[in-house]
C-alpha positions, 0 to 999 in steps of 0.5 A: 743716782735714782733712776728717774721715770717717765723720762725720754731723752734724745740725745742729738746733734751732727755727726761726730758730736758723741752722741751715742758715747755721750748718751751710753754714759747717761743711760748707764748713769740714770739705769735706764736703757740706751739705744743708738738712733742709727740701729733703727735706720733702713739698710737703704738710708745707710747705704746712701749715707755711706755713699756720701749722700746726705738724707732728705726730710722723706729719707728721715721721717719713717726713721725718726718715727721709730725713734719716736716709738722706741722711746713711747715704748718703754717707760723711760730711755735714752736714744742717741738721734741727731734730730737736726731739725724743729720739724724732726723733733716735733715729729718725734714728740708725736710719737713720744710726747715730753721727750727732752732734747740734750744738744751736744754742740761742738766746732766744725773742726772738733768734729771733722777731726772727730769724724775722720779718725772714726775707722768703722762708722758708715757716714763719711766726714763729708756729710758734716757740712751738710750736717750743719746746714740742716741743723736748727737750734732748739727753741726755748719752747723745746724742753732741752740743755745744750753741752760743749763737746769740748768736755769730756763725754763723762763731764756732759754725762754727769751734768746731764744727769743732774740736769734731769734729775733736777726736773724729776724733783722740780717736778715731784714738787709741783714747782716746774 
């Protein structure tokens, strides 16, 4: 595949989704670089996760700034950020504006079960509920796909992947 450019890519939702797993395929598939989102939390945002406390919006915002500012700061990537919220997403397109969403969506028992068999992750499978009460869809306004996680993490990589380079070529041809 053709790496694409100009193109920032979050890949998002709760805990346990395959975030990083899925977006580690998608960067090496498109060859461009990866990062995982929780690299760029503060030490003090891991410890209270890993204490079982969930994040609140103040918890977040310098964090998802970064990860605003890792994807301006290179001429395209992909990041793994569960970017729960509109308003975090939002935040994340001042930064890097154009940024489009890939949503791995799954259920409550799928990632639970997912969660409490992952031996060395600081966020505790106690937080998914409170995962999903933050969650807010995308909107269709928000450039993004949404995947079943019951795929395989290489079947959601490759459809992404068509997916972006689809509206590299929409684009190229002046037909988005």
């Amino acid at each position: 595949m053709t790496t694409p450019e100009g193109v920032h890519i979050v890949v998002m939702g709760v805990s346990g989704c395959g975030k990083s797993t899925v977006g580690a395929l998608l960067a090496e598939k498109l060859g461009l670089e990866f990062k995982d989102g929780d690299e760029l939390h503060p030490q003090s945002n891991i410890d209270k996760m890993a204490a079982g406390h969930a994040l609140d919006d103040d918890d977040r915002a310098w964090w998802l700034v970064q990860v605003g500012k890792w994807l301006r700061d290179r001429p395209s990537g992909v990041i793994a950020c569960s970017a729960l919220k509109r308003s975090y997403r939002d935040l994340i397109r001042t930064k890097c504006p154009g940024t489009v969403f890939v949503h791995l969506r799954g259920s409550y028992d799928l990632l639970l079960s997912r969660m409490k068999a992952r031996e060395d992750h600081f966020m505790p499978a106690t937080l998914l509920d409170s995962q999903f009460e933050t969650l807010e869809l995308l909107e269709p306004d928000e450039d993004h796909r949404v995947f079943d996680v019951a795929d395989t993490p290489a079947e959601i990589a490759e459809r992404t992947a068509e997916w972006i380079l689809s509206q590299q070529t929409s684009v190229t041809l002046g037909s988005k």
